[in-house]
N, C-alpha and C positions, 0 to 999 in steps of 0.2 A: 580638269583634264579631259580630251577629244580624246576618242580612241576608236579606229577604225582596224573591224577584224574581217578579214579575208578569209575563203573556202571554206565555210559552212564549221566555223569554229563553235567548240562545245556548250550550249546553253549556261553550264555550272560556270565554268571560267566568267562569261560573259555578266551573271551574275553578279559573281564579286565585286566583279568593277562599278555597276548600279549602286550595288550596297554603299561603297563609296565615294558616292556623290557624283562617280566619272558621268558622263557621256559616251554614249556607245555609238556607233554605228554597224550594223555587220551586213556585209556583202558578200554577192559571188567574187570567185576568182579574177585578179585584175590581172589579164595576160599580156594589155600593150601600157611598155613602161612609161607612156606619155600619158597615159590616160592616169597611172599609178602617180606619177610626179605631180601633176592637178589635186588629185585627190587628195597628196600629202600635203596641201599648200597649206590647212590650222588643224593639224594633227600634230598631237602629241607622243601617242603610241601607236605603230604598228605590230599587227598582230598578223600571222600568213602560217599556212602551210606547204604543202610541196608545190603546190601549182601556179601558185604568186610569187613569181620572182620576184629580186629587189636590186637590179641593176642599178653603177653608177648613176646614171640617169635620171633616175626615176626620183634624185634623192633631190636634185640641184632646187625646187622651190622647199623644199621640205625645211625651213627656217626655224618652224617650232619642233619639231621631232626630237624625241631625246630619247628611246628605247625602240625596238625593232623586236620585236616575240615569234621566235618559230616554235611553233605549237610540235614539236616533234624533239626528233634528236641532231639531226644534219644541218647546218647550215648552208651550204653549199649553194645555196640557192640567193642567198645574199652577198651584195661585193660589202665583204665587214672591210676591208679598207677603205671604202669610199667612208663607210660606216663611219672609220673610227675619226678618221678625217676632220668629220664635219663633226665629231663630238656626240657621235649618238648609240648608246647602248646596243651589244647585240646578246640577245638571252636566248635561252632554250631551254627544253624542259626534254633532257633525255632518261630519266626514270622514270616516265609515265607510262612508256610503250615497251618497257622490255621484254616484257614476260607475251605482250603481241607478237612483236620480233622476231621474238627468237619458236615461239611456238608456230610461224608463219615461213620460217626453216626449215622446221623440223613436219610442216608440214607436203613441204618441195620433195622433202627427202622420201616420204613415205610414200607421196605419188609416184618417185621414181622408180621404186625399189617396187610396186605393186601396178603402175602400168595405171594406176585410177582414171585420170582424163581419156586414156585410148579405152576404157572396160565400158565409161561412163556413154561416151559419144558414140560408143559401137551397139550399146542397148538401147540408146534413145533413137538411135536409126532402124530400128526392128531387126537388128543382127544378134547372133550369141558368140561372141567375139573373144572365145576361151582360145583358140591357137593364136601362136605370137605372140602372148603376153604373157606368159613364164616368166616371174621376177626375181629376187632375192632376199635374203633374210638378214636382217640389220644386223641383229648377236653376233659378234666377233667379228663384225667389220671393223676398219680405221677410218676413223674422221679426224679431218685435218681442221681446223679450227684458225682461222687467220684472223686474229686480233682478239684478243681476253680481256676485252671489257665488262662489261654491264651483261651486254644481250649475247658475246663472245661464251661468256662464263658462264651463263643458263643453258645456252645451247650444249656447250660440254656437259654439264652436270645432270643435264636431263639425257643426253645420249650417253654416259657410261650406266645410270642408269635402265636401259635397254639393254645393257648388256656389250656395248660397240665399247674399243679400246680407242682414246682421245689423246693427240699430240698437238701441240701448236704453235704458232708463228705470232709475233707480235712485234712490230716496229716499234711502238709508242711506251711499252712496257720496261719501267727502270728496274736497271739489275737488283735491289733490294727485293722489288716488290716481285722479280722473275723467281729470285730464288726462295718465296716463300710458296710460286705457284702451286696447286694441287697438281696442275696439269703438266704433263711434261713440256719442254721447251725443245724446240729445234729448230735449226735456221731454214728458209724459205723452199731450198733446193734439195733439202732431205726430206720436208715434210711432203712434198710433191711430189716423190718417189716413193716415200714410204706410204701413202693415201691411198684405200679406197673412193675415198668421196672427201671433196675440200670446198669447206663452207667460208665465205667472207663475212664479217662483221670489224669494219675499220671504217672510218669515215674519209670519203675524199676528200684528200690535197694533193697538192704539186708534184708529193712524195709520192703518194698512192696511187694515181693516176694511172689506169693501167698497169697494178700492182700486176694481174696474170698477161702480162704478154705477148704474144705471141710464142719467142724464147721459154718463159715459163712454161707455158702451156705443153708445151712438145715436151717439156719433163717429165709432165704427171704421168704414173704409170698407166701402160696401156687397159684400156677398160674401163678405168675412172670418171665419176662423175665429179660436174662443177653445181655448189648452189650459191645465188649471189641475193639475197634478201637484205642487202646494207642500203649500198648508195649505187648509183649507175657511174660509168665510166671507170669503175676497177676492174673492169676487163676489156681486151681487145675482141669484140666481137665475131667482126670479120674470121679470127683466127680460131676463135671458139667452133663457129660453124662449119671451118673449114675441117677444123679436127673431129669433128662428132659424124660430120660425114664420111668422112674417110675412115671409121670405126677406130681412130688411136681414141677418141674420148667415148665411154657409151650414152653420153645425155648432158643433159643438163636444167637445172630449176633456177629460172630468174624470175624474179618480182622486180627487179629496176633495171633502167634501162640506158644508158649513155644520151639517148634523145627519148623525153617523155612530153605527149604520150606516145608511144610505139609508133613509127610511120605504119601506112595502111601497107605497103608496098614493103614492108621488111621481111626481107628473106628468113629470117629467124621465123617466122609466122607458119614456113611452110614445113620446119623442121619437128618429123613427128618423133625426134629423139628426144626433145625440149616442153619441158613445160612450161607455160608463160602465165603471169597474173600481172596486173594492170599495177602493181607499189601498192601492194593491199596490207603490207605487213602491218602497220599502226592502226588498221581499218578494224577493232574492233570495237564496241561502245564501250569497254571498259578504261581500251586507251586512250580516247578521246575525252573524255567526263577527264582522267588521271591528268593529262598535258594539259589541258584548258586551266584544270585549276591549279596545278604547281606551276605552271607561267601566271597565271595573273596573280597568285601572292606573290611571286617573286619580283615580279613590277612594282604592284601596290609599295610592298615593303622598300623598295629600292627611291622609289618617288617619297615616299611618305620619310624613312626613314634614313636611306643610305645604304641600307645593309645590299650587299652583294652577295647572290648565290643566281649559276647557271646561266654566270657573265661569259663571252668567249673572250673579250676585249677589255675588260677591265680586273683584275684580283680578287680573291672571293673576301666576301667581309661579313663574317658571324652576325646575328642580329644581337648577340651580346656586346662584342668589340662595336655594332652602330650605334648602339645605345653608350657605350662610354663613351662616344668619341662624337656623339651628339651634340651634346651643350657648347661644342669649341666650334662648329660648323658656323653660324651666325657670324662667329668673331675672326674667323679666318678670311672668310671673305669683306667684311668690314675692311680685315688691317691690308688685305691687299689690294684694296679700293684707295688705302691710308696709302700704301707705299708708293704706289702709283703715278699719286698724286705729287709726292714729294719729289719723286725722281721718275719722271715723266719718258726716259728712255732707258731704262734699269741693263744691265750688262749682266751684273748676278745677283743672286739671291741666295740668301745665306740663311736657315731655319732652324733653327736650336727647342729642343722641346726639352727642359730642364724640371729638376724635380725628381716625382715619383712617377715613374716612365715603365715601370717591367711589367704593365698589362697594356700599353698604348701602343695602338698597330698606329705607326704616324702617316706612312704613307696617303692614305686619304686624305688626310689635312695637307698633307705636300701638295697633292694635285689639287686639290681646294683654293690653296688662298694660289698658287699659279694661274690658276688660269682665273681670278679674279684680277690678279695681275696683268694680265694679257688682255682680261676681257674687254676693254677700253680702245684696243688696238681695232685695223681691221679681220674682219673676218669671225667666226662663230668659235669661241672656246669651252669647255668643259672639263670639267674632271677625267676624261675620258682621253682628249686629247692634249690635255695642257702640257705634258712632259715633253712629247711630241715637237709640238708647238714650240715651247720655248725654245728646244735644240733648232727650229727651225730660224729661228728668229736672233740665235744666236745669246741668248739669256742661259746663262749656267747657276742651276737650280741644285745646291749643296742644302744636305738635311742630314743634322747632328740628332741622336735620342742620348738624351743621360746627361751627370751634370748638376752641378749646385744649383737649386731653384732659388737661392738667396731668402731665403724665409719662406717662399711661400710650398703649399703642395705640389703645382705644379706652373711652370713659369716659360711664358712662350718668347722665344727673343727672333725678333723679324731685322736682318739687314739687308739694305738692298742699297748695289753701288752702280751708277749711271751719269747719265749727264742731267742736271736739274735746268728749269727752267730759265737761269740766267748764262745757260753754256758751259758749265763748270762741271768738272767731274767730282762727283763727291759722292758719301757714304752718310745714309740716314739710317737709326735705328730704331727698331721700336720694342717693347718689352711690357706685354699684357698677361693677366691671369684669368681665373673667373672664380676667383675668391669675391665676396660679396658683388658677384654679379660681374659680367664680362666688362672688362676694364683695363687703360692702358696704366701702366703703372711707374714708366719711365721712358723717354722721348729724349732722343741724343744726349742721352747718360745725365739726363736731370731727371729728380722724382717730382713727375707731377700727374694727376690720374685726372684722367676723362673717359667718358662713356664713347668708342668708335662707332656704335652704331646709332649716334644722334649728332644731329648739325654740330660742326664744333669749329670754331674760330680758331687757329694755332698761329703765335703773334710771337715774336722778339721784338724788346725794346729796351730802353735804356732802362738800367736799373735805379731808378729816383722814385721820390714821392712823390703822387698825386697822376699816376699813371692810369692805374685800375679808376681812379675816379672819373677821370676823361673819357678812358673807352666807355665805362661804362653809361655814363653821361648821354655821348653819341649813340649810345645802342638805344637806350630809354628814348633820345629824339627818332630814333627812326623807327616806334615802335616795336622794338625785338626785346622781349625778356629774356634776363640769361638764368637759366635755368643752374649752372656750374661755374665757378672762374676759379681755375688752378693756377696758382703760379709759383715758379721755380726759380732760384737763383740758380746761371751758366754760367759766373765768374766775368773775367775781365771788362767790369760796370753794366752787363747785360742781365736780361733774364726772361723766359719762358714762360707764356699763359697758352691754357687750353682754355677755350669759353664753352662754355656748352649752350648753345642756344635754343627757344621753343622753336623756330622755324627756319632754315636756311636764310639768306638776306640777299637782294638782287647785287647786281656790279655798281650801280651808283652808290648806295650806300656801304657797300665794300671800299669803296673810291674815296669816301668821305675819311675812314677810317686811318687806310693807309697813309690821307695826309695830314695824321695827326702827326706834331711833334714829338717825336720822343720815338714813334713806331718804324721800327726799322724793316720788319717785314710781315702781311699779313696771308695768313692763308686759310681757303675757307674750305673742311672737307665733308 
């Protein structure tokens, strides 16, 4: 595995990855995304923080990529649609920086409330710059808290702590988990009247975008301050200055900004209501050493294993539910390589996981053996986008859990109905386990077992004696030992062999096969 980390990403992280055998590269910031699309061209993993973007763009050679790590908690900075598109993981690691975060808050707010930057700049200029800066006392202030997350819910719990009385606002917050808040809840347009000081901690999107706008803004009550330590573009800027000037807001503490880094030329620069820091909230070595290494085990383990944690694009997947659902990985992709093959334009997919089913997350195996399905087609499939994909493509992908396993513990049944290679519409089936070792163990409703994940010959022919001794005759002249030969009676004078062979066999002595008497169809998968 190649692995290329952007913006002076943390030693520890970078570590891990050596330990396991990766390949590392680590660079400065890749700012133009032609230069960033070159560079993806045998990369496996991207690693970036705030200042390496990941525009569509930048993704189009990116052929090998299959995880994307933002060493923080925002993604924002990546198109995860382009992402998901092309099939390639987006992680993040937003509990590494919290307690930076939100301490990087709370540090906006103390400057505010004590004037530090104008006390600080006014002594190093040989001034004693005690008039004018008469502040205020946090204890029994209101802080408005917009969004009760991770860094949301420290910033509260450390400022009632101080003594300040905390209300909040939260879009993303399900009513179960609102009404267990500690924090009180109130909608956007009370807590903005009711606030002395309203901190952001929400991540942008589409939704959020300009959460304080304009309209907003002119709500908050007069005298209040704004601090935004989250992400840049949840507020309207313009209107933020215009109101701090005009004394309806008394300040304001921003660490991010709508455009970073800061233009030279931003009027916000000359605002001595405002304090400004360069998106320093993650900047401490604790959170960096923290994100470096809870993204690169969540990669390692996600590559190595399956397991999903601090996915934004794919469902989270315990590293216990990757370890049961492990041993079926190999064979899911095998039988939708098998199905593929059999019905070469498939319409739908039909997936039954039968058996002992009440600890099996199947989903992963869903998108698994699809987009092995797919994977044959054009364009780049994954786990990530298979579902996608197939609705794109028009493939409707149905998946049953539960269900007679027919004797065995647990019993997988694959159909898949399309057009097969002679123009016909038909329905093939398949039905494996991994009872003594991954195995099909029934193929168009005859029992006959073969290994999918080795060459295997799959032949109808007439049901007479001396058939198995002819194939296998031809096989012996063309060099190929068959390592399995299953066969099944299908009824009306036909029947069923799977061969298992040591090495797949070219189209001439495929050629040869098929025009044995007796062989009515051969197919090799």
């Amino acid at each position: 595995m190649r692995v290329l980390a952007c913006d002076g990403i943390h030693e520890d992280g970078l570590t891990l990855f050596r330990d396991a055998g990766w390949e590392v590269k680590a660079v400065d910031a890749i700012k133009d995304p032609g230069t960033l699309s070159r560079a993806l061209a045998d990369v496996d993993v991207l690693i970036v923080r705030s200042a390496t973007k990941v525009p569509a763009e930048a993704l189009v050679h990116a052929s090998h990529l299959r995880v994307i790590g933002r060493a923080g908690a925002g993604v924002d900075t990546i198109d995860v649609d382009a992402a998901t598109d092309r099939g390639v993981a987006v992680m993040n690691a937003p509990d590494g920086n919290t307690l930076a975060a939100a301490e990087q808050a709370l540090a906006l707010l103390f400057s505010l409330a004590r004037h530090v930057p104008a006390a600080d700049a006014g002594m190093k200029a040989g001034q004693w710059p005690k008039s004018g800066l008469t502040g205020f006392e946090l204890e029994g202030k209101r802080l408005g808290v917009i969004g009760l997350g991770r860094i949301g819910g420290t910033v509260a719990r450390k400022a009632r702590g101080i003594g300040m009385e905390v209300a909040a606002f939260d879009p993303f917050l399900p009513p179960n988990a609102a009404a267990k808040s500690a924090v009180p809840l109130m909608d956007l347009d009370a807590l903005l009247a009711w606030a002395d000081v309203i901190t952001l901690h929400i991540p942008r999107t589409k939704e959020t975008t300009n959460i304080l706008s304009a309209e907003k803004l002119a709500k908050m009550k007069k005298g209040a301050y704004v601090i935004n330590a989250a992400r840049g573009g949840l507020i309207d800027e313009d209107a933020l200055l215009k109101l701090v000037n005009d004394g309806h807001l008394a300040g304001a503490g921003l660490d991010t900004f709508a455009t970073e880094p800061l233009p030279e030329d931003s009027p916000l620069r000359a605002c001595k209501k405002m304090v400004l820091a360069p998106h320093l909230g993650a900047s401490t070595s604790e959170a960096q050493q923290g994100v470096s290494t809870i993204l690169a085990r969540q990669i390692i383990d996600f590559i190595n294993t399956g397991a999903v944690a601090g996915c934004v694009n794919l469902p989270p997947l315990t590293a216990e539910a990757a370890r049961e659902i492990g041993p079926w990985m190999p064979l899911m992709t095998a039988l939708g390589k098998l199905a593929v093959r059999l019905v070469p334009a498939p319409t739908r997919l039909d997936i039954t996981y039968a058996g002992r089913t009440d600890k099996l997350d199947a989903k992963p195996l869903t998108r698994l053996l699809t987009a092995a399905v797919l994977g044959t087609a054009s364009g780049r499939v994954t786990p990530v986008n298979a579902l996608a994909e197939a609705a794109a493509r028009g493939l409707t992908v149905a998946e049953t859990v539960g269900g007679d396993g027919d004797g065995f513990d647990r019993l997988l049944r694959v159909r898949i109905t399309g057009v097969t290679d002679d123009g016909q519409e038909r329905t093939r089936e398949i039905e494996a386990t991994l009872h003594r070792g991954p195995r099909v163990v029934r193929f168009d409703g005859v029992e006959i077992e073969f290994d999918p994940l080795c060459p295997v010959l799959l032949m109808r022919n007439e049901d007479r004696p001396g058939m198995i001794g002819t194939v296998g005759s031809q096989l012996g002249a063309s060099g190929i030992n068959i390592v399995n030969f299953a066969l099944g009676a299908a009824g009306d004078g036909q029947a069923r062999a799977a061969i298992t062979l040591d090495r797949p066999m070219d189209d001439a002595h495929l050629a040869t096969l098929r025009a044995i008497p007796g062989v009515l169809s051969l197919q090799q998968v």
